[in-house]
Structures are given as C-alpha cells and as structure tokens.
DSSP file (Angstrom, degrees, kcal/mol; ACC not computed):
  #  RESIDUE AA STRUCTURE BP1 BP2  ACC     N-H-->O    O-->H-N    N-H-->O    O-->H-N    TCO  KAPPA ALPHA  PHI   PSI    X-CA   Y-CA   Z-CA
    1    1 A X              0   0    0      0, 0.0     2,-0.3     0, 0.0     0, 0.0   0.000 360.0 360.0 360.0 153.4  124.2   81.9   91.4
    2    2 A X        -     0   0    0      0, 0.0     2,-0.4     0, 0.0     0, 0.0  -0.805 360.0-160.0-107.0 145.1  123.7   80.9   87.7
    3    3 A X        -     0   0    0     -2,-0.3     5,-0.1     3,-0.0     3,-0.0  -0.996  21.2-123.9-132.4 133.0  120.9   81.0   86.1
    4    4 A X     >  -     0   0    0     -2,-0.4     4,-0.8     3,-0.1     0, 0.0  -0.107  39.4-111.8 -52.8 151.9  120.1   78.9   82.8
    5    5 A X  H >> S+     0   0    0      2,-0.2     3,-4.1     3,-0.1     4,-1.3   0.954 111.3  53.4 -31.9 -86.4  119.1   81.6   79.8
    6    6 A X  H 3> S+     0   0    0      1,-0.4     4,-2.5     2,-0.3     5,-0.2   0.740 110.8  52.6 -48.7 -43.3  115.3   80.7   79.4
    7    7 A X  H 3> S+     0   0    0      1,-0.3     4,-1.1     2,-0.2    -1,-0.4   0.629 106.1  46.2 -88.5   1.7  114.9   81.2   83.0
    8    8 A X  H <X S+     0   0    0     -3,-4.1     4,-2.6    -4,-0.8    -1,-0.3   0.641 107.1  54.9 -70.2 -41.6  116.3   84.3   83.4
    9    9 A X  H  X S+     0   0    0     -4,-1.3     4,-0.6     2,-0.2    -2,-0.2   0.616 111.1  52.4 -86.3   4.7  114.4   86.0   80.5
   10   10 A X  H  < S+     0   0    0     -4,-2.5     4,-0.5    -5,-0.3     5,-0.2   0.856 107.7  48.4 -55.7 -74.0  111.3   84.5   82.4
   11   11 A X  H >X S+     0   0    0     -4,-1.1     4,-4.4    -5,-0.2     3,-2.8   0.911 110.8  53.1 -16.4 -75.3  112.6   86.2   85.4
   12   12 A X  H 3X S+     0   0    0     -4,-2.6     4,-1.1     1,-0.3     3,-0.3   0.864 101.7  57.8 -39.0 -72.2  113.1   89.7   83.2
   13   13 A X  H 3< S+     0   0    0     -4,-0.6    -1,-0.3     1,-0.2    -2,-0.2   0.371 126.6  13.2 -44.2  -8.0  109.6   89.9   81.8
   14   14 A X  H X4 S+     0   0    0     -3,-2.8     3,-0.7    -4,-0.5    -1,-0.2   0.551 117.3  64.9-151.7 -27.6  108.0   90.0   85.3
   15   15 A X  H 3< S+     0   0    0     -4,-4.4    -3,-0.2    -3,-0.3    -2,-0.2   0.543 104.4  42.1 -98.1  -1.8  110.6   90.6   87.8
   16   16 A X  T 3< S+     0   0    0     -4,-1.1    -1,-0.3    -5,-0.5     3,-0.1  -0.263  95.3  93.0-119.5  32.7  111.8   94.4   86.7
   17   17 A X  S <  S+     0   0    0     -3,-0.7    22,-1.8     1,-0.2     2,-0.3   0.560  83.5  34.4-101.1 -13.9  108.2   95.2   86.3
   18   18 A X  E     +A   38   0A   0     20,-0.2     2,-0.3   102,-0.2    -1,-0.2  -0.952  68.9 168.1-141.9 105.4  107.3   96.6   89.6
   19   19 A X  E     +A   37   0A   0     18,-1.5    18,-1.2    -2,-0.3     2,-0.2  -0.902  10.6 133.2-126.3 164.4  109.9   98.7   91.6
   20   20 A X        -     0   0    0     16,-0.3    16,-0.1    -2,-0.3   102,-0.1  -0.892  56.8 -41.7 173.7-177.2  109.5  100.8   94.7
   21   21 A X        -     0   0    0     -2,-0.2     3,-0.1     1,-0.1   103,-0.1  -0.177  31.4-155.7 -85.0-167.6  111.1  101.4   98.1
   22   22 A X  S    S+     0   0    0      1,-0.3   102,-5.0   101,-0.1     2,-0.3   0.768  79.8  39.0-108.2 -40.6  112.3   98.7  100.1
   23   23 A X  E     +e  124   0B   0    100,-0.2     2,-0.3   102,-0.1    -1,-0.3  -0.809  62.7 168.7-121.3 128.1  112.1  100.5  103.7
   24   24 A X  E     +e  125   0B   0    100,-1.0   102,-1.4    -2,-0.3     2,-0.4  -0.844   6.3 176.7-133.4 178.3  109.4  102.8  104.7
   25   25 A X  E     +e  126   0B   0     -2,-0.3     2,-0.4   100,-0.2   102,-0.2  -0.997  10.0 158.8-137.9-176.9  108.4  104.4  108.3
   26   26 A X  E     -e  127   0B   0    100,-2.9   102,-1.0    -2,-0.4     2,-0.4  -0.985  34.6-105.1-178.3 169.7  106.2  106.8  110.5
   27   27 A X  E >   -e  128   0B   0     -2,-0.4     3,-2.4     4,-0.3    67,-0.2  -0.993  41.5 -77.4-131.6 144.5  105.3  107.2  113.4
   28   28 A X  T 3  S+     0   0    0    100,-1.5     2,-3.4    -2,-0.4    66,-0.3   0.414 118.0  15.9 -24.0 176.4  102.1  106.5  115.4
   29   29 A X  T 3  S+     0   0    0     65,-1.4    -1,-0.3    64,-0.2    64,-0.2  -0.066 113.4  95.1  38.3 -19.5   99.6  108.6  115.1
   30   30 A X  S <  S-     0   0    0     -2,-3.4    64,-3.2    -3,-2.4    63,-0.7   0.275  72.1-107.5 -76.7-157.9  101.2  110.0  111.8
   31   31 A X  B     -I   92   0C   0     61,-0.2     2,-0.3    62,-0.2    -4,-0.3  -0.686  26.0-169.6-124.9 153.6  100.8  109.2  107.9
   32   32 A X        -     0   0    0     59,-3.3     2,-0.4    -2,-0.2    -6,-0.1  -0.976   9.2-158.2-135.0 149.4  103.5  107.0  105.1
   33   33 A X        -     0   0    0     -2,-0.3     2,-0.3    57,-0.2    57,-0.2  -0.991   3.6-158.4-143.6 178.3  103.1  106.9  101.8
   34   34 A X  E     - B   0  89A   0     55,-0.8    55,-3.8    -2,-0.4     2,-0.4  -0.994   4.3-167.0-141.5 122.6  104.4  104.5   99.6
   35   35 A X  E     + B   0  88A   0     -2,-0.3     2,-0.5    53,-0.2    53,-0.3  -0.859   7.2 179.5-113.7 111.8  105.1  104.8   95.4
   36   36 A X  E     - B   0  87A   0     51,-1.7    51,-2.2    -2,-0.4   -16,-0.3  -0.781  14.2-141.9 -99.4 121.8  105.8  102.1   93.5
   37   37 A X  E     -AB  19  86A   0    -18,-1.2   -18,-1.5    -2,-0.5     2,-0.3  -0.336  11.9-158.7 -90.5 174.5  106.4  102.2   89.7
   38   38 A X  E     -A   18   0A   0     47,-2.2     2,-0.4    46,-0.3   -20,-0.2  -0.818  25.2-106.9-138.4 165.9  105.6  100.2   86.9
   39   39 A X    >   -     0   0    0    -22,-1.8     3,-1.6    -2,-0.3   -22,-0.1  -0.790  40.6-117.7-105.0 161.5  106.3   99.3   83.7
   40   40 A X  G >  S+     0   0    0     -2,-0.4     3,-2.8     1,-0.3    -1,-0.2   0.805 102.8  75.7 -64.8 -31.8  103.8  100.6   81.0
   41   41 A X  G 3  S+     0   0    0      1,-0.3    -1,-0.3    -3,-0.1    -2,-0.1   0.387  88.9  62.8 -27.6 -14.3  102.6   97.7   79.7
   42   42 A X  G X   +     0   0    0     -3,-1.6     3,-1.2   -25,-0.1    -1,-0.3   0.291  66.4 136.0 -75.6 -22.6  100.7   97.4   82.9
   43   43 A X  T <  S+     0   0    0     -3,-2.8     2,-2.1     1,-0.3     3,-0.1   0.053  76.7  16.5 -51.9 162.2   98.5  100.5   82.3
   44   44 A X  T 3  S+     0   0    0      1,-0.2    -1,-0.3    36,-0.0    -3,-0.1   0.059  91.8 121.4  67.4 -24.4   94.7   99.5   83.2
   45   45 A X  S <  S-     0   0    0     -2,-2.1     2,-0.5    -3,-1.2    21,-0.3  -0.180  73.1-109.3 -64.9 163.4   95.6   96.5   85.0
   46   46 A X        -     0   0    0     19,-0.2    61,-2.9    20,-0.1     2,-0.3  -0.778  35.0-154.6-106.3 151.4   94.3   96.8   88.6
   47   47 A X  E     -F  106   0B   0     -2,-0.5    17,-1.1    59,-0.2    18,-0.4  -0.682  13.0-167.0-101.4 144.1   96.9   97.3   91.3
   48   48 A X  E     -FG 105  63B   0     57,-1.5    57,-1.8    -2,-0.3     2,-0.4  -0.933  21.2-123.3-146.8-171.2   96.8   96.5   94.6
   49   49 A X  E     +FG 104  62B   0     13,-1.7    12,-2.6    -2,-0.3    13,-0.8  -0.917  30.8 173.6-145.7 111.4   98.1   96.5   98.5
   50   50 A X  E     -FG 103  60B   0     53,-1.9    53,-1.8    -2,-0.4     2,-0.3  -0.492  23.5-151.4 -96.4 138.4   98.9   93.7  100.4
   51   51 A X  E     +FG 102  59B   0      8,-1.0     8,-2.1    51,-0.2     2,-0.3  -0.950  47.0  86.0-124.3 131.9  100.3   92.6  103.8
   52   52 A X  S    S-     0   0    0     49,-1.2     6,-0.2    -2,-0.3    -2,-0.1  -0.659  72.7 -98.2 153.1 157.5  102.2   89.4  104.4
   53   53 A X  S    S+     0   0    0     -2,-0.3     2,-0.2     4,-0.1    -1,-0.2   0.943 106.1  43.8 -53.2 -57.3  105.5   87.7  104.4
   54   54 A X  S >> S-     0   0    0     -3,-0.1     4,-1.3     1,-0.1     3,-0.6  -0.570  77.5-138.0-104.3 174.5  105.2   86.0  101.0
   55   55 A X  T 34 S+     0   0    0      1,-0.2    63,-0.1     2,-0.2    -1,-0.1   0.669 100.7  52.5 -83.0 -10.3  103.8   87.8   98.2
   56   56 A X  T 34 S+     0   0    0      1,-0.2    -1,-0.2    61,-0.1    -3,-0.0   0.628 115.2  42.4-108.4  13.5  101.6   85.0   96.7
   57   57 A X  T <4 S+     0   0    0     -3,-0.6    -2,-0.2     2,-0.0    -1,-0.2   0.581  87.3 129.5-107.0 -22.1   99.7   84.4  100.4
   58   58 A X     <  -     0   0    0     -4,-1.3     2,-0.6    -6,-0.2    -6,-0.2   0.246  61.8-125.9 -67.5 159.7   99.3   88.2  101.4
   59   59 A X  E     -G   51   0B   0     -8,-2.1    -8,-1.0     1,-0.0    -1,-0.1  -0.806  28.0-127.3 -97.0 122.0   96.1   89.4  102.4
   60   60 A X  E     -G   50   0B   0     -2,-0.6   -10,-0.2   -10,-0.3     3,-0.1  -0.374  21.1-175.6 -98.5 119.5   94.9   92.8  100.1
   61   61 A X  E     -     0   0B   0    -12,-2.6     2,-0.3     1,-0.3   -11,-0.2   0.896  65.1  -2.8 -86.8 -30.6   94.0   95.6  102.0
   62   62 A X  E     -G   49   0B   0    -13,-0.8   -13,-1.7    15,-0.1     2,-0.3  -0.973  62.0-160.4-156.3 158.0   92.9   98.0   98.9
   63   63 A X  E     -G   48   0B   0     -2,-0.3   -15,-0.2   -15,-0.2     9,-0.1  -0.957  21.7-139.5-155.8 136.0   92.8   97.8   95.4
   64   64 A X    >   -     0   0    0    -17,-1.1     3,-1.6    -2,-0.3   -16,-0.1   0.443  28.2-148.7 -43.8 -17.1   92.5   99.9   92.1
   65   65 A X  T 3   -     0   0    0    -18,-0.4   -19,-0.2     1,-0.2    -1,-0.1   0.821  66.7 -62.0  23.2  48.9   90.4   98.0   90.3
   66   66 A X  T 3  S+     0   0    0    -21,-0.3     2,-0.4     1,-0.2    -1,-0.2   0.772 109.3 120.3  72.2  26.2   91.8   98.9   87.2
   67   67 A X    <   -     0   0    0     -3,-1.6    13,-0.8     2,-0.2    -1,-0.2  -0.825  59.9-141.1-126.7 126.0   90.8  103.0   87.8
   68   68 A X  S    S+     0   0    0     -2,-0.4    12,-1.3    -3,-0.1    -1,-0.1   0.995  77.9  97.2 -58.8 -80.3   92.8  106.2   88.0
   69   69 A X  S    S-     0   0    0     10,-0.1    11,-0.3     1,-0.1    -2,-0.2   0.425  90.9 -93.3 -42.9 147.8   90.6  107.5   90.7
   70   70 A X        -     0   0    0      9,-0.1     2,-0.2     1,-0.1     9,-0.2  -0.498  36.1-156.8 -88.7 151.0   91.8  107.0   94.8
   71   71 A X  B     -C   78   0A   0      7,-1.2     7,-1.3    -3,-0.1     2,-0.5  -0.737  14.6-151.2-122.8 136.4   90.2  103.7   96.2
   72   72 A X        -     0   0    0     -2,-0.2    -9,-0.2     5,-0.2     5,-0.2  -0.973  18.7-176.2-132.4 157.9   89.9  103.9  100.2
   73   73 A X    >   -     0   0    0     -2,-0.5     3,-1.0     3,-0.1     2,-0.6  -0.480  64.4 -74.8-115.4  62.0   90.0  101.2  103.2
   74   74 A X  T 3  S-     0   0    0      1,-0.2     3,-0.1    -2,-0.0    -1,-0.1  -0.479 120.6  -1.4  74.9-128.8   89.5  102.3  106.2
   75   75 A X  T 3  S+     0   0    0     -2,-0.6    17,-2.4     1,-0.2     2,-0.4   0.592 119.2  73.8 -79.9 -15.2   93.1  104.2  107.0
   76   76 A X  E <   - D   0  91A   0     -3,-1.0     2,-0.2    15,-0.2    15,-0.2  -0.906  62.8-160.0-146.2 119.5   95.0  103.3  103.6
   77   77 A X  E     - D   0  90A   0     13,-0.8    13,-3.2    -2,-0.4     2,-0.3  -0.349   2.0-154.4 -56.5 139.9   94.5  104.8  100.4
   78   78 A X  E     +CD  71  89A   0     -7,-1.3    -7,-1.2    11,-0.2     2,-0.4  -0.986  15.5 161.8-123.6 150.6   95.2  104.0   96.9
   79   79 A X  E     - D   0  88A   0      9,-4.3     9,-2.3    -2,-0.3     2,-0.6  -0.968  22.9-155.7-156.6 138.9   95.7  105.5   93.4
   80   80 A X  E     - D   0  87A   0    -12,-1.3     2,-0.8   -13,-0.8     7,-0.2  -0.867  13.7-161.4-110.5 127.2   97.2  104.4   90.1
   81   81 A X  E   > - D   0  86A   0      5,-2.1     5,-2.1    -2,-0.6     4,-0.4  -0.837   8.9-169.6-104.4  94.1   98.5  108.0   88.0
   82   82 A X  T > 5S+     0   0    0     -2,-0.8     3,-0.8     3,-0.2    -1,-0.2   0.867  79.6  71.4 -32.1 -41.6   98.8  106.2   84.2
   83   83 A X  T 3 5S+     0   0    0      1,-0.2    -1,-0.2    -3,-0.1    -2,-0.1   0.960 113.4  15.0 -68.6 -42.6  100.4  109.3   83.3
   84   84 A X  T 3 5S-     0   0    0      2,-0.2   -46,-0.3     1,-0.0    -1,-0.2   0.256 102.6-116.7-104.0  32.6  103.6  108.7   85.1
   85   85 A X  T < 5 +     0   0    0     -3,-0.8   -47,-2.2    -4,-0.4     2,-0.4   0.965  67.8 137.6  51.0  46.0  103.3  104.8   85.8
   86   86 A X  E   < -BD  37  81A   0     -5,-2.1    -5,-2.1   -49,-0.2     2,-0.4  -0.913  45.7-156.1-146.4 134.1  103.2  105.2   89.2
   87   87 A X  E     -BD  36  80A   0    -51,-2.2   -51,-1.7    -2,-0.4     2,-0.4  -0.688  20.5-159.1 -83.7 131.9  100.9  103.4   92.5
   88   88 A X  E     -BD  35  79A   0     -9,-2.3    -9,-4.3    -2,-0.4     2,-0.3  -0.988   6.8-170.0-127.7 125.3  100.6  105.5   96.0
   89   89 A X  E     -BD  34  78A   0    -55,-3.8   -55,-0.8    -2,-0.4   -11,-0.2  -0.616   3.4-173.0 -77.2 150.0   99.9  104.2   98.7
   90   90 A X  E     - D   0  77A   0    -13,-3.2   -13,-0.8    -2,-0.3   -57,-0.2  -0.240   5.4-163.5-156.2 103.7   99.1  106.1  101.5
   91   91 A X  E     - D   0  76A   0    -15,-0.2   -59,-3.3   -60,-0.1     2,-0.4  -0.464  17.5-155.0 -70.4 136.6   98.5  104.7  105.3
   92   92 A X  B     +I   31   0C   0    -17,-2.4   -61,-0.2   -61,-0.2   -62,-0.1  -0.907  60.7   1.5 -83.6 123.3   96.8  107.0  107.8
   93   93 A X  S    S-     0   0    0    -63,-0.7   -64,-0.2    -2,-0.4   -63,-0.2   0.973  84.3-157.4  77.2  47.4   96.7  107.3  111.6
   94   94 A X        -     0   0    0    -64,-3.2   -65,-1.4   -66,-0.3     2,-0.3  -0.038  12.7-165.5 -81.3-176.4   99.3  104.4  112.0
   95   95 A X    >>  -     0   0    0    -67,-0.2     3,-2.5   -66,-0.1     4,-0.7  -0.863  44.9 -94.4-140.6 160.8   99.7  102.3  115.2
   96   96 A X  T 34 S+     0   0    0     -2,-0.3     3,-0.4     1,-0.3    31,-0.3   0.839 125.3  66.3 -53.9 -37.2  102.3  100.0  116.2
   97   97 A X  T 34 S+     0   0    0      1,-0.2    -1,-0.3     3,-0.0    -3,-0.0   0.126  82.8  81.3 -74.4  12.5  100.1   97.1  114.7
   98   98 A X  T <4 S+     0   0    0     -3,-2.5    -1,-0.2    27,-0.0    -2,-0.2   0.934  74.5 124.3 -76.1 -72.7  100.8   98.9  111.1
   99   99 A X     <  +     0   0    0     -4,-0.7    27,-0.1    -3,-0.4     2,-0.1   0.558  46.9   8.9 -20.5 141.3  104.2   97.1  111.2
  100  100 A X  E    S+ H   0 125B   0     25,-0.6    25,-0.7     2,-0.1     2,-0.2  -0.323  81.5  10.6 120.5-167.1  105.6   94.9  108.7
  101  101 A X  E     + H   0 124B   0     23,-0.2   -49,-1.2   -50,-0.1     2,-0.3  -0.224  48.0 158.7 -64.8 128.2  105.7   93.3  105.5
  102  102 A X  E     -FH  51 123B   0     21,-2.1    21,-1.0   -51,-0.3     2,-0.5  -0.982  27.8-137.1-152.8 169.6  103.4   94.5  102.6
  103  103 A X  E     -FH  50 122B   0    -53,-1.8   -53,-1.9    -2,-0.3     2,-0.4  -0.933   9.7-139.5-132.1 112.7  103.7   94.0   98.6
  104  104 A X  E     -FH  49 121B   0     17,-0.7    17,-1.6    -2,-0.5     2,-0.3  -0.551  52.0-175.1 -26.6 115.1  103.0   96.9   95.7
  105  105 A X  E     -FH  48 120B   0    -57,-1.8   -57,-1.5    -2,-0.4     2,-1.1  -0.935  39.4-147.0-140.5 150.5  101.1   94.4   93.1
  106  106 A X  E     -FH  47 119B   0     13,-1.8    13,-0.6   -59,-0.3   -59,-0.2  -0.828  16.2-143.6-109.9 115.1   99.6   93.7   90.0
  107  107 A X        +     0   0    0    -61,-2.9     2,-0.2    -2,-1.1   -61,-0.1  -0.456  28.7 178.9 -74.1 157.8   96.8   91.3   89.5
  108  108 A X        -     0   0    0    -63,-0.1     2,-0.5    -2,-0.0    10,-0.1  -0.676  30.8-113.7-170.4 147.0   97.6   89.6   85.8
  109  109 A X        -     0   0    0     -2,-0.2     2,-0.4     2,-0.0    -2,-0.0  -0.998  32.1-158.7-113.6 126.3   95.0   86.7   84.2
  110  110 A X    >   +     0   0    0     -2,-0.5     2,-0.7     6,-0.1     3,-0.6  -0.873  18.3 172.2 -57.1  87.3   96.7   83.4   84.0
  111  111 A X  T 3   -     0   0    0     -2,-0.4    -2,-0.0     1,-0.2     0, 0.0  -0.785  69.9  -1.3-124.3 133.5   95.5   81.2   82.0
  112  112 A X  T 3  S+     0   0    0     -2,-0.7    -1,-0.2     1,-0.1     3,-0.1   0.685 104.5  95.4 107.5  -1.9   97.5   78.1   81.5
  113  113 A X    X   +     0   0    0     -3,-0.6     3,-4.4     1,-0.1     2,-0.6  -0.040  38.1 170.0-135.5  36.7  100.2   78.9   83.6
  114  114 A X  T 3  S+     0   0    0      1,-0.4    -1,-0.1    -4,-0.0    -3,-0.0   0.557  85.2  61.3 -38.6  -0.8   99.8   77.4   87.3
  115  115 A X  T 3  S+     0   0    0     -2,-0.6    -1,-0.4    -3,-0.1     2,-0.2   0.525  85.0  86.8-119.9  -3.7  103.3   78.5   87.8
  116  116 A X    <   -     0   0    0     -3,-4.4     2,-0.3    -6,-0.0    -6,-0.1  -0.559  53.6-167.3 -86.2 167.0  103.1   82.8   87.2
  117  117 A X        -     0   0    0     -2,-0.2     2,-0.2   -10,-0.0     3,-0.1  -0.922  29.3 -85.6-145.1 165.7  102.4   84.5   89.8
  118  118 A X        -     0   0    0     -2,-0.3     2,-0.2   -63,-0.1   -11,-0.2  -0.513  52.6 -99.8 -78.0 146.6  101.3   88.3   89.9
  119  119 A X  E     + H   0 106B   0    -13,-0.6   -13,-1.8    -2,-0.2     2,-0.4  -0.269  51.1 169.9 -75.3 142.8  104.2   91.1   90.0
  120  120 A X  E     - H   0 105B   0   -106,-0.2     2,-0.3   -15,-0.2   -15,-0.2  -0.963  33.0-151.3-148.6 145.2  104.6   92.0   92.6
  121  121 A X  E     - H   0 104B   0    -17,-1.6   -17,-0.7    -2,-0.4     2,-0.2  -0.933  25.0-140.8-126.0 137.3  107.5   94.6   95.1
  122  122 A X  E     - H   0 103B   0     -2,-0.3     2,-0.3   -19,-0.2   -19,-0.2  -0.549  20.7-172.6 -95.7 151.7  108.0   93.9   99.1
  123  123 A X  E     - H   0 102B   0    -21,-1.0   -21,-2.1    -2,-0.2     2,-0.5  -0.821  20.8-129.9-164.9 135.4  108.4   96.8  101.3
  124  124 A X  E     -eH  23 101B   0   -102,-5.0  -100,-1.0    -2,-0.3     2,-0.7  -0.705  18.2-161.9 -80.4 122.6  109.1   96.9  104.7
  125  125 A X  E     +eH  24 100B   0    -25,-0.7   -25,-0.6    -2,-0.5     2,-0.5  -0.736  10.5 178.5-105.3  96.6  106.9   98.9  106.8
  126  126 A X  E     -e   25   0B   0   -102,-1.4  -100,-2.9    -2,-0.7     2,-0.3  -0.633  13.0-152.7-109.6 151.4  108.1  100.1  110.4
  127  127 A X  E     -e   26   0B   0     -2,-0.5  -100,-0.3   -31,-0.3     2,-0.3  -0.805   8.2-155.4 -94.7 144.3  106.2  102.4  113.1
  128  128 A X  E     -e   27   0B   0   -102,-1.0  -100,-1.5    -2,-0.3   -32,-0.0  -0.853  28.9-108.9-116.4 140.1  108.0  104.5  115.6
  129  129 A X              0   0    0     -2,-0.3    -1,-0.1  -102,-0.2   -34,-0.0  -0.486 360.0 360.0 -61.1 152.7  106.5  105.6  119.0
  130  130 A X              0   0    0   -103,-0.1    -1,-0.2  -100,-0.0  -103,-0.1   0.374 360.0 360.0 -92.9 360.0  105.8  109.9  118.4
C-alpha cells in the first residue's frame, strides 16, 4: 500500500513510539507479565492498561498516573522504569475470563487535534487451563 509522504511522517511520530509483544500467555491460576517500551520523549507521561478490540474504545484497567512507583487493580499491576523506558504490566491469578485483547498506552493532551489519538501497542492475551 502507498502512502502519500505527509502521512507517513504522521504515521512515524506516533506509530514507532510504543512497542511490546504481540502474543502473551499463562495459565489459570498463574501470573503474565507484559513490557512494553517507549520512546523517551514520553518520560512523565502517564501510561496505561487497557482491554478491548480497538485501541481508542478500550476500557483502562490501571494506570501510572505519570509516577515511577507500582500502581495496583485488583489482580494487575503497573510500573513505568524512566530509566530504561520501559511499562510492566503484570496480571495475577488469571482465569479463563483474562483472555483477550488489551493495549500498552500513553495518554497525550490534544488540543486541536480531534483526529490523534493516544499511542498506543495491542497485545494478545491467552489463558491456558493448568
């Protein structure tokens, strides 16, 4: 597929900013965790962890609020390490109803701009019977 310039160096600025894995698993009763990097430019921003198919409907299950320090929910953790630009997740005690899509993100303020959206990495999450 082609992409015009302008809209590829849109693309660039926001879409290589957040990488991680694609695939994750566990199995019941166990633990995952999940690390997603970033690029620095990002440092302070608050991060968060999401679940749904598209990235700009998902529902956020915990979030950094712009803090170093681990953030809890229930069964899944979070922590942003500035030093090496990298988000962990980490789900506890999963269950079959763990399954599915959930997004590494970065909250951004828009202003202006009804058309950015925060950056954001999918990853697929599957549970195995123990």
């Amino acid at each position: 597929m082609w992409l015009p310039p302008s809209l590829l160096l849109l693309c660039l600025s926001g879409c290589l900013s957040l990488t991680g894995p694609s695939f994750v698993s566990g199995i019941t009763g166990g633990s995952l965790t999940v690390r997603c990097r970033y690029n620095s430019a990002y440092k302070g921003y608050n991060k968060y962890w999401c679940q749904g198919q598209q990235d700009e409907n998902c529902n956020t299950i915990v979030e950094t609020k712009g803090e170093e320090k681990e953030r809890r929910n229930g069964r899944v953790s979070i922590r942003d390490s500035t030093d090496d630009l990298t988000l962990t997740v980490t789900m506890r005690d999963l269950n079959a109803a763990d399954a599915g899509s959930y997004w590494c993100k970065i909250q951004k303020v828009w202003i202006f701009d009804a058309w950015s959206r925060d950056p954001s990495f999918k990853v697929q999450v599957s549970v195995y019977p123990g």
